[in-house]
N, C-alpha and C positions, 0 to 999 in steps of 0.2 A: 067158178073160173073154169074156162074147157080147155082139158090136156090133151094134146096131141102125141098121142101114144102108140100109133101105128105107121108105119112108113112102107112108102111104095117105091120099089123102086122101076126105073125105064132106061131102057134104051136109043139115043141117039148118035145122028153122026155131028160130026163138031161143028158142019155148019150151023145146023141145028142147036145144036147148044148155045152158038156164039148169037145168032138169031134171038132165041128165047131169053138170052141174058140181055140182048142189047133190049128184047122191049119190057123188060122187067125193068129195068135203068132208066129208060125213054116214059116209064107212069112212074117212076119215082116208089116200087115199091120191092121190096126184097121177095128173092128169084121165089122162095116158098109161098107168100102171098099172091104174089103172080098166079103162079099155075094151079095156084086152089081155085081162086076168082074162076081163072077160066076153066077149069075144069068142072066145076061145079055152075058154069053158064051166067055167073053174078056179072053184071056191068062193071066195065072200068072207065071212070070219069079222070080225067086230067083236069085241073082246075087252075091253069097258069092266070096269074094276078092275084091269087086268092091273100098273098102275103101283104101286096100293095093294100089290097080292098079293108084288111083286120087291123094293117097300121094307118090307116085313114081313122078307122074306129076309136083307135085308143088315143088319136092325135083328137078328134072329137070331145071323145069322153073325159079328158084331161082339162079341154078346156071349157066345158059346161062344171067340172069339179072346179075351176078357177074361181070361174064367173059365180058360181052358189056359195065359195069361201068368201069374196068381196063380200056379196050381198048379206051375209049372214054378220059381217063385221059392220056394216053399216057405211059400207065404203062406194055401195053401188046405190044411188036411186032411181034409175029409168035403164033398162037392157033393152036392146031390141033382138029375143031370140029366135027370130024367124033363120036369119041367114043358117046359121046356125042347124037349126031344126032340120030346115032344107038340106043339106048338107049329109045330116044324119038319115036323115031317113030316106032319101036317096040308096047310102050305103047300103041299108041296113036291109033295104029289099034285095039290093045285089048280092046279098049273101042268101036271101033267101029264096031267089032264083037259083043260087049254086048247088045249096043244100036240097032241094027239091030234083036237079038233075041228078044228083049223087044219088039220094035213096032209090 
């Protein structure tokens, strides 16, 4: 695990600060993660929908787990899991477009 054990400190004027706080706020990450990111020149992705895109996922995944408890009980004999499929893996590349801009 990597401790951060050293601190720096800077000088600015308070626009400044209110500035750096508003877009530490605006990527959604706290003000120390912020200006490491950018001080250290690492990319910052904003991934707005990513929450809609994960609860499509489990709203998916829920119901292929429905569909495979039927069929295991003997309660399903013909699915058609195309739609379905479709569906997920759709998603499941939109994540992996996100995850690929992120790294």
């Amino acid at each position: 695990m990597r401790r951060r054990n050293t601190t720096i400190a800077i000088r600015c004027t308070e626009e400044e600060s209110r500035r750096i706080h508003e877009l530490a706020d605006r990527h959604g990450l706290r003000l120390n993660d912020f200006i490491m990111r950018c001080a250290l020149g690492k990319k910052i992705v904003v991934a707005n929908g990513i929450d809609e895109i994960v609860r499509q996922q489990k709203a998916i995944g829920r119901n292929l787990n429905q569909i495979a408890t039927l069929a295991n009980m003997d309660r399903l004999t013909a699915v058609n899991f195309q739609p379905l499929l479709d569906e997920h893996r759709k998603f499941t590349e939109l994540i992996g477009r996100l995850l690929r801009e992120v790294k």
